[in-house]
N, C-alpha and C positions, 0 to 999 in steps of 0.2 A: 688716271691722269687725263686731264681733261687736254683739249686741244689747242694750241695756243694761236688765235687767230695773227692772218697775215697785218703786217703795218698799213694797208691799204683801209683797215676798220677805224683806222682814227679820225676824230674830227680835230676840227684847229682852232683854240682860240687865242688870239692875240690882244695883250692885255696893256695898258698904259697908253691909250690912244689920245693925242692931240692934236694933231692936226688932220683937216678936214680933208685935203687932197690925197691924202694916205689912206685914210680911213674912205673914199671912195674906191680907190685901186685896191685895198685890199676886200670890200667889196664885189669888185671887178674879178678878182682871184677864187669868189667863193668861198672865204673867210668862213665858218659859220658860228663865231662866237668875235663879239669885238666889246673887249674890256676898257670901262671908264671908271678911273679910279677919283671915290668922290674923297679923299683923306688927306686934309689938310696939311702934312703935315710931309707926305709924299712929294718927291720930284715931281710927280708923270699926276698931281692933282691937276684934276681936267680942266674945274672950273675959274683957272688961270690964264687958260687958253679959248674954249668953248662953254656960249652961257647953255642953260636948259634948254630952253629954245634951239637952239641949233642942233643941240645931240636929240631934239623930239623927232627934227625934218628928216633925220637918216632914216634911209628909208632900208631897216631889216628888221629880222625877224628875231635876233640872238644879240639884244644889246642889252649888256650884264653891267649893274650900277657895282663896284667894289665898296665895301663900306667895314669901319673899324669903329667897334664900341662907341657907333653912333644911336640918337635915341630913336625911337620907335616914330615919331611926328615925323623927324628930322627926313629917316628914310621914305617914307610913304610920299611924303610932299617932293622929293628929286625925283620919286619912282614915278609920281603920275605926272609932273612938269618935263620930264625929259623921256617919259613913254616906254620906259624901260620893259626888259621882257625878262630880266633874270635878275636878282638880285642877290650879291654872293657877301656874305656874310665870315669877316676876315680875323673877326678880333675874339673876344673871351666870352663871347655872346651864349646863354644860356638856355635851357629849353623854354625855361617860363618866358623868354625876351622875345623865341620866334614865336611860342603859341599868341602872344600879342599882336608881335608884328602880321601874323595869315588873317586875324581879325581885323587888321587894320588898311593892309594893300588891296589890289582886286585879286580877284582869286586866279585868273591866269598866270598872275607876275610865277613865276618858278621860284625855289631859294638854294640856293647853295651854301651847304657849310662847311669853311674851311680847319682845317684842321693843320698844323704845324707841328713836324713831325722832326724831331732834334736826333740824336745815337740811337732814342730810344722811342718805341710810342707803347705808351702806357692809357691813350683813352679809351672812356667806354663809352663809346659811342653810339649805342645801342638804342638810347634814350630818342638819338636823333633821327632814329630810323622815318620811322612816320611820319614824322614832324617836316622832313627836310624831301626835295626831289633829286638833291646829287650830294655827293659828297668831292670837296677838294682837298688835296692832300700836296703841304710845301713845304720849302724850309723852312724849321724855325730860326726866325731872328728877330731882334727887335724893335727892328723896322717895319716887319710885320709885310715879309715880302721883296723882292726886287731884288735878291740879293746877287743873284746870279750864280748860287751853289745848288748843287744837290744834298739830298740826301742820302741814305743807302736805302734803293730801289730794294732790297732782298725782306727790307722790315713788311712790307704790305705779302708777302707770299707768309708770313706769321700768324695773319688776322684775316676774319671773313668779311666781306665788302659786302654787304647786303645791299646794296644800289650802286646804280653805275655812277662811275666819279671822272674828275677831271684830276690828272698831273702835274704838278708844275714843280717850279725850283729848277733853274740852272738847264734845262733841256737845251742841247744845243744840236747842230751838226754832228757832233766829235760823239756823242752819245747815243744818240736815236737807235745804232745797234745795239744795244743792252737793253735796250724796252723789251727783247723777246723772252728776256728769263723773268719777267713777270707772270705770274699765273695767272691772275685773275688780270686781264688786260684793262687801260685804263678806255672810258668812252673817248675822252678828248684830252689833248697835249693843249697846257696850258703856255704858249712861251714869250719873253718879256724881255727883258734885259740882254741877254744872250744874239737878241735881235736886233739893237739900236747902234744909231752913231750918237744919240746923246742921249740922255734921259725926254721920253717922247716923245722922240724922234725913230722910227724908226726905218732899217735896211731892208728894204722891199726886195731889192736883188737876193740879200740872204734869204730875206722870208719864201722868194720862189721856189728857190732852189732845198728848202727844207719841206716843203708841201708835195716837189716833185717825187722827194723818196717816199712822202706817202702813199702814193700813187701804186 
């Protein structure tokens, strides 16, 4: 039995960001992941609020573009216009579609792939290992995210995680004690919805006060 690290090992990223005076403070908090969701089609799509240009002037190190069975052009030209450092890959996106994309971004961008995990998970992921530098793991819906549910945390103690991944789906307050009975702990709490007063907007007071218990 391996040991199951304390909740002080998480990192935090907070995802659905639009507006700039939020997304400074939560900079100001030590944030180390600040999600822009580029998907049309999303409430919390960025480039409704903030053009390129402005998500390039943030000045971090962990700004993760989100993107859904977008083309390969499509992401490369947001990633170097808005200077991104993570690009996380949300939708049904295939091995042959990232081995294109790492030909096509600069080779520091990182990629993330998520994975949507419903009653059951049944991928084989395996494929992605090499290919990808984290794995994320959400609810399925399909909306493809933001749902603000969980899954059942108990499916990932099933399968072996061969890279560190990120969390998401539904994390809130009310839950953060149940992270312990995961085995394989996640690198970083992905949280969204569970955090806003509207779509995009999000509760900085909650977000404190969720970061404090990681502490």
């Amino acid at each position: 039995m391996s040991q199951q690290p304390s909740t002080n090992n998480y990192q935090l990223k907070v995802c659905g960001l639009t507006q700039l005076t939020q997304i400074q403070e939560l900079i100001s908090l030590n944030t180390d992941f600040l999600g822009f969701i580029f998907y049309e089609k999303s409430p919390r799509f960025v480039l409704n609020h903030l053009s390129l240009e402005e998500i390039s002037e943030i000045k971090h190190l962990g700004k993760v573009g989100v993107f859904v069975n977008e083309s390969v052009e499509k992401i490369t030209e947001i990633s170097e216009k808005a200077n991104l450092n993570f690009i996380q890959l949300h939708g049904d996106e295939d091995e042959n579609f990232i081995i294109e994309l790492k030909k096509s971004v600069k080779k520091e961008v990182k990629l993330i792939k998520v994975f949507r995990v419903g009653e059951t998970f049944n991928f084989k992921f395996s494929i992605f290992n090499s290919l990808v530098d984290y794995f994320l793991f959400d609810t399925d819906s399909k909306a493809f995210g933001g749902t603000g549910k969980t899954f059942d945390w108990q499916i990932l103690n099933e399968i072996e995680i061969p890279i560190p991944y990120f969390l998401s789906g539904g994390i809130s307050l009310e839950n953060i004690h149940q992270l312990s009975t995961i085995n394989q702990q996640p690198l970083a709490l992905d949280i969204n919805s569970k955090f806003e007063i509207e779509p995009g907007s999000k509760d900085l007071e909650k977000i404190k006060t969720f970061k404090s218990l990681l502490k």
